[in-house]
DSSP file (Angstrom, degrees, kcal/mol; ACC not computed):
  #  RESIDUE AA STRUCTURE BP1 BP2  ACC     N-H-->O    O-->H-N    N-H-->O    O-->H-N    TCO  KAPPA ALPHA  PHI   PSI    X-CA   Y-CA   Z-CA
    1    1 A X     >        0   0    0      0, 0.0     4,-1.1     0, 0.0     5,-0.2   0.000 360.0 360.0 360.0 -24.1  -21.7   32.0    8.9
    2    2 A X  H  >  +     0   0    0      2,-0.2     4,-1.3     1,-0.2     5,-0.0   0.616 360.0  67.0-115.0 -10.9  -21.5   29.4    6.2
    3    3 A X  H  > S+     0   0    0      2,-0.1     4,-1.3     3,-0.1    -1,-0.2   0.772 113.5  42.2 -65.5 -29.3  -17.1   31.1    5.7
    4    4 A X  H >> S+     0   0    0      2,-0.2     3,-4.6     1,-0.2     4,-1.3   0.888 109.2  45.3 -82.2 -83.0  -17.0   29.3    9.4
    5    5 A X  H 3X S+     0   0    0     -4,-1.1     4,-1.7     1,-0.3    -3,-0.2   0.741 117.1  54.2 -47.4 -49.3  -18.9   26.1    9.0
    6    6 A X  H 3X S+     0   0    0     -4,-1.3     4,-0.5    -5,-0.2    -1,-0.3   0.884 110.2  43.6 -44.1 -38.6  -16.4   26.1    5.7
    7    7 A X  H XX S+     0   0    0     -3,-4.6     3,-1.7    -4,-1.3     4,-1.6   0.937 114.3  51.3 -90.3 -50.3  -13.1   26.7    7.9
    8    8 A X  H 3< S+     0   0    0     -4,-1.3     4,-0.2     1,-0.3    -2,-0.2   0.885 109.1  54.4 -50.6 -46.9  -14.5   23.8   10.7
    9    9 A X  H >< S+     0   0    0     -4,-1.7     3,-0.5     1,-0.2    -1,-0.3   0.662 105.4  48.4 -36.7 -42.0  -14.9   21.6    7.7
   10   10 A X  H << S+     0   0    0     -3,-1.7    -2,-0.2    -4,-0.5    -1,-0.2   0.793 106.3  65.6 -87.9 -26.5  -11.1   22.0    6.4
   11   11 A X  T 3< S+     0   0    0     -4,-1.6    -1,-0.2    -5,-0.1    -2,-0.2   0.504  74.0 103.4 -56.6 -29.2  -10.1   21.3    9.6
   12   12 A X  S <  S-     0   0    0     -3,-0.5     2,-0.3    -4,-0.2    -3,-0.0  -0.226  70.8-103.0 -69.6 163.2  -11.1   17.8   10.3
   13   13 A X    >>  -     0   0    0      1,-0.1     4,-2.8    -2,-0.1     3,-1.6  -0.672  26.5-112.3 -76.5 135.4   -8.7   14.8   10.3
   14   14 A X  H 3> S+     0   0    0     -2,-0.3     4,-1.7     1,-0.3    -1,-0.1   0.911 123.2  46.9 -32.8 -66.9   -8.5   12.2    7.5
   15   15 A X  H 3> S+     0   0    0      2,-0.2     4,-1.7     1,-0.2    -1,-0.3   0.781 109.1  48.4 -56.7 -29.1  -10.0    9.8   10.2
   16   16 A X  H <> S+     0   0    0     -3,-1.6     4,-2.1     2,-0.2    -1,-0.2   0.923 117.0  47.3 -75.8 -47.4  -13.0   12.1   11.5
   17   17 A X  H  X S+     0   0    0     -4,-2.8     4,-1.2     2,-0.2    -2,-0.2   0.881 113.0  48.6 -39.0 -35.8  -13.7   12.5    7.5
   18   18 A X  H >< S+     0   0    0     -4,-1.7     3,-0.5    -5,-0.3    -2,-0.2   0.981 116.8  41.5 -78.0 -70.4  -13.3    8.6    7.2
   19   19 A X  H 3< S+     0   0    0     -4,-1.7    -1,-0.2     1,-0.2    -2,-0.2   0.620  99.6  74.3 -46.1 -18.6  -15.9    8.0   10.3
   20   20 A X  H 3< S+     0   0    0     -4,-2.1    -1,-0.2     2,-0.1    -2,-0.2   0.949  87.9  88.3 -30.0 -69.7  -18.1   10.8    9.0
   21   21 A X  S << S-     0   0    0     -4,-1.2     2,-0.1    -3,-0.5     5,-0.1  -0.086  90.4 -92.1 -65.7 148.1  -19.2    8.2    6.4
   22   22 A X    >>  -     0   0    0      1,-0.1     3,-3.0     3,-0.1     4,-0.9  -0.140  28.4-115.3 -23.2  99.7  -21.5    6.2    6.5
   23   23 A X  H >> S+     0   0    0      1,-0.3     4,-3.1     2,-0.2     3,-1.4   0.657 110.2  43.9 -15.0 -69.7  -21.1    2.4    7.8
   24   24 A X  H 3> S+     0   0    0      1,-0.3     4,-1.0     2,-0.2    -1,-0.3   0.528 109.0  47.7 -61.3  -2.1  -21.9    1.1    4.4
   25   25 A X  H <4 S+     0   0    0     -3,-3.0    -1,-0.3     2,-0.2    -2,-0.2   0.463 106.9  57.0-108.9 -25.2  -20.3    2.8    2.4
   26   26 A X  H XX S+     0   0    0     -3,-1.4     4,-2.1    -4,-0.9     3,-1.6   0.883 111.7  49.2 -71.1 -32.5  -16.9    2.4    4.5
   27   27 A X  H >X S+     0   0    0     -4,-3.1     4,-2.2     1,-0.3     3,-0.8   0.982 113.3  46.9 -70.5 -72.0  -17.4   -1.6    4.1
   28   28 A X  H 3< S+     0   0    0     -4,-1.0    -1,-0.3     1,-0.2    -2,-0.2   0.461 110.4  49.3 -61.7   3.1  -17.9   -0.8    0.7
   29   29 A X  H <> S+     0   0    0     -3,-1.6     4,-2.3     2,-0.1     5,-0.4   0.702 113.1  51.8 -94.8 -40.3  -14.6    1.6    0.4
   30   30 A X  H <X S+     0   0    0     -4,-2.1     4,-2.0    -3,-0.8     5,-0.2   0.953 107.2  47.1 -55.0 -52.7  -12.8   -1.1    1.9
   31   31 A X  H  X S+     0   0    0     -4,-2.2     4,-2.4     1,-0.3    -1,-0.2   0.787 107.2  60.6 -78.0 -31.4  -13.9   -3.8   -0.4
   32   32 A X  H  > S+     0   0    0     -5,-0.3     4,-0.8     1,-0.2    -1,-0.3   0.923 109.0  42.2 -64.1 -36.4  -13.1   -1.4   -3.3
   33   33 A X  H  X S+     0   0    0     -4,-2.3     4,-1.0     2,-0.2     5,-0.4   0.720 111.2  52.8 -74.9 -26.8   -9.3   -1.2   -2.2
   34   34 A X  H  X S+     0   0    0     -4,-2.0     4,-3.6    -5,-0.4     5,-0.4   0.912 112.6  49.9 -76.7 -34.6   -9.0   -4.7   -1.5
   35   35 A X  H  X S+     0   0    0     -4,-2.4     4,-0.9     1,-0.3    -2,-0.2   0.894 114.0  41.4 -58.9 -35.3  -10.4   -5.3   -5.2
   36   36 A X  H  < S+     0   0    0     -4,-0.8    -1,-0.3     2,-0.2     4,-0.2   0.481 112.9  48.4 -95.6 -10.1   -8.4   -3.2   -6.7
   37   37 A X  H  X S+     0   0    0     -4,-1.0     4,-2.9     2,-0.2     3,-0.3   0.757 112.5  52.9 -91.0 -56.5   -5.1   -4.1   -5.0
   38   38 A X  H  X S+     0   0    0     -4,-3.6     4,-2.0    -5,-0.4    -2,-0.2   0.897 111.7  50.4 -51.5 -23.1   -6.2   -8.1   -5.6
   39   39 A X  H  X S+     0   0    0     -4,-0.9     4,-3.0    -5,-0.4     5,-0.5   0.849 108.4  48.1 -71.7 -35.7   -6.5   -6.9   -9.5
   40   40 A X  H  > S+     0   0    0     -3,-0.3     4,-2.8     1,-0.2     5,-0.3   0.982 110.6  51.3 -69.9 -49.3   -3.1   -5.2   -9.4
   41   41 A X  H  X S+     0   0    0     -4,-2.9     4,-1.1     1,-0.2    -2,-0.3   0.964 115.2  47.7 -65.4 -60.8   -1.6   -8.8   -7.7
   42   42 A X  H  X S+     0   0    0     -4,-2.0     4,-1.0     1,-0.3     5,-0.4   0.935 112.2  43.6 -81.7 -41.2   -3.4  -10.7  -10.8
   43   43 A X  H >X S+     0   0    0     -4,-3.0     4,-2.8     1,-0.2     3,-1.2   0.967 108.8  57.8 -75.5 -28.4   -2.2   -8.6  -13.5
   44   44 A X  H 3X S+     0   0    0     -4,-2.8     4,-1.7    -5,-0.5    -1,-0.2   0.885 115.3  45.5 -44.7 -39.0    1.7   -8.4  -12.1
   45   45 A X  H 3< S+     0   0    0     -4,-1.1    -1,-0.2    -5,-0.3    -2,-0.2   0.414 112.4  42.8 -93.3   7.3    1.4  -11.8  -12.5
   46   46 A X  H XX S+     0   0    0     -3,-1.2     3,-1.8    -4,-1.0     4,-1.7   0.684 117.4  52.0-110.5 -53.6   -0.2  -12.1  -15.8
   47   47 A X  H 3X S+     0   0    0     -4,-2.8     4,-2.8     1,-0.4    -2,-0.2   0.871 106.9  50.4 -91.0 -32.0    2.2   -9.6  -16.8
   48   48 A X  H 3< S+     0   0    0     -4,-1.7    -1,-0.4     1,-0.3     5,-0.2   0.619 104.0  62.1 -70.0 -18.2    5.0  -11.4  -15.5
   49   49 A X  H X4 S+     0   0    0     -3,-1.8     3,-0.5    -6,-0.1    -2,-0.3   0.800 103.1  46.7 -22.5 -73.6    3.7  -14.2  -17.3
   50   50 A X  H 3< S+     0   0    0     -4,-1.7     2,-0.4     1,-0.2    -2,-0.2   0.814 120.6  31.3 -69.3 -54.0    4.1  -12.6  -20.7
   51   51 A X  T 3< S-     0   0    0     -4,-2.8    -1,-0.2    -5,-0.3    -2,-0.1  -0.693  80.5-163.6-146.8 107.2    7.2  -11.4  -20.5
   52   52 A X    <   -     0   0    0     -3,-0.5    -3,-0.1    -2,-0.4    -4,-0.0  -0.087  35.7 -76.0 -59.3 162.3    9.4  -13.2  -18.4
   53   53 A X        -     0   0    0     -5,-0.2    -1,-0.1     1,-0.1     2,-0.1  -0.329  44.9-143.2 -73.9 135.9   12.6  -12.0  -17.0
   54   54 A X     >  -     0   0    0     -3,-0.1     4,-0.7     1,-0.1    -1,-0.1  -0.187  20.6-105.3 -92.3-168.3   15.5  -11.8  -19.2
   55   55 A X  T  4 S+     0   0    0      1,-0.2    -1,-0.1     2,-0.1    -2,-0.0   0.829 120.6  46.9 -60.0 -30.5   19.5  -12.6  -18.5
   56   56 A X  T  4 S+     0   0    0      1,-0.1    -1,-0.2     3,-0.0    -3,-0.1   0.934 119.0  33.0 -79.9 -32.7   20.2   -9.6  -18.5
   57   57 A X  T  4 S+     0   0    0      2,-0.1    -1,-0.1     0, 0.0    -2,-0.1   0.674  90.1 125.4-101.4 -18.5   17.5   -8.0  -16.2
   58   58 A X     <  -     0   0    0     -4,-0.7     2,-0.3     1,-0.1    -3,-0.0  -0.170  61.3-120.6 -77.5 127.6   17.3  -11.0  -14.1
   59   59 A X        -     0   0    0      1,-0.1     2,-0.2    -2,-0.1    -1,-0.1  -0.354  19.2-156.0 -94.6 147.7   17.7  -10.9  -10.5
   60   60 A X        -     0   0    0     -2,-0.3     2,-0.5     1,-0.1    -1,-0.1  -0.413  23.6-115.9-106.4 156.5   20.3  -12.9   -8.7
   61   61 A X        -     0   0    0     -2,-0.2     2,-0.7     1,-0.1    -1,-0.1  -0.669  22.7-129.1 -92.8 148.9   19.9  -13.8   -5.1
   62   62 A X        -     0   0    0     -2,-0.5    -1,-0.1     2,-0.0    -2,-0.0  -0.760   7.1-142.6 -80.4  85.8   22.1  -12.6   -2.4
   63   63 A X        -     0   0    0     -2,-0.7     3,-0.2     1,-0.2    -1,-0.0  -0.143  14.3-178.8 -57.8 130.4   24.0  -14.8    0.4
   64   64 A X        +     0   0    0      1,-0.2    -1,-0.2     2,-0.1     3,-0.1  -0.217  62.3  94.2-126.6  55.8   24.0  -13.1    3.6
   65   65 A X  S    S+     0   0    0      1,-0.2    -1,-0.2     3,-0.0    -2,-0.1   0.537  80.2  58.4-108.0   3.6   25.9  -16.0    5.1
   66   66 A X  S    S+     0   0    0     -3,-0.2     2,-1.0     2,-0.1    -1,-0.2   0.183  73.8 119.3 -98.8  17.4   28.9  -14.3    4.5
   67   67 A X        -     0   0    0     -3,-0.1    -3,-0.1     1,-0.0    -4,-0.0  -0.447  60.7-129.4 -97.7 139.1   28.1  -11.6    6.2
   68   68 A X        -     0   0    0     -2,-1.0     2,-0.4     1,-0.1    -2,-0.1  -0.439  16.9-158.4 -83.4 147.9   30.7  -10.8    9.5
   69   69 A X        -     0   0    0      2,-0.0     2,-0.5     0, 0.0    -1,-0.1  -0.966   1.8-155.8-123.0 156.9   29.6  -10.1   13.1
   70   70 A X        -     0   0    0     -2,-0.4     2,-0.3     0, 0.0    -2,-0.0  -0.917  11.1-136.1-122.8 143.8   31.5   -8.4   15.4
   71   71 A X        -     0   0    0     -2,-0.5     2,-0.2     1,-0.0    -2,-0.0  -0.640  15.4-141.5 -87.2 146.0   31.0   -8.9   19.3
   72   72 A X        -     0   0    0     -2,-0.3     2,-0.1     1,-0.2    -1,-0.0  -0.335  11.1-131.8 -83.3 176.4   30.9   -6.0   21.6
   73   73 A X              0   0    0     -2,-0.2    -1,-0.2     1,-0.0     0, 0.0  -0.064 360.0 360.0 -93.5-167.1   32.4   -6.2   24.8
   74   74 A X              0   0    0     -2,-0.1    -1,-0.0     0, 0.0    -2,-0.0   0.040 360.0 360.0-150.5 360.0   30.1   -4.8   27.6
């Protein structure tokens, strides 16, 4: 019995697993990925900060006003 209840278990969806949990604890999963993504945006910018872009490395912007269109017919 408890090899079935095992196989029913492997079976769910990433989203029944996610709804499984508990209200508070999704609010508080959420808030951990928004924390940790807002940490990642401050230290790219810290880090960018530190060591700025050189001549060589440094990226040059692209005109796409040159860019041709061609009309179809219909």
């Amino acid at each position: 019995m408890t090899q079935k209840k095992h196989n029913q278990a492997e079976r769910r969806t990433l989203w029944a697993i996610y709804k499984g949990i508990e209200p508070r604890h999704r609010i508080l999963l959420g808030m951990g990925f928004m924390g940790f993504s807002m940490l990642g945006l401050w230290v790219s910018d810290r880090l960018e900060e530190a060591y700025p872009p050189t001549a060589d490395n440094r990226v040059t912007r692209v005109s796409h006003s040159d860019t041709a269109y061609v009309e179809r017919s219909k």
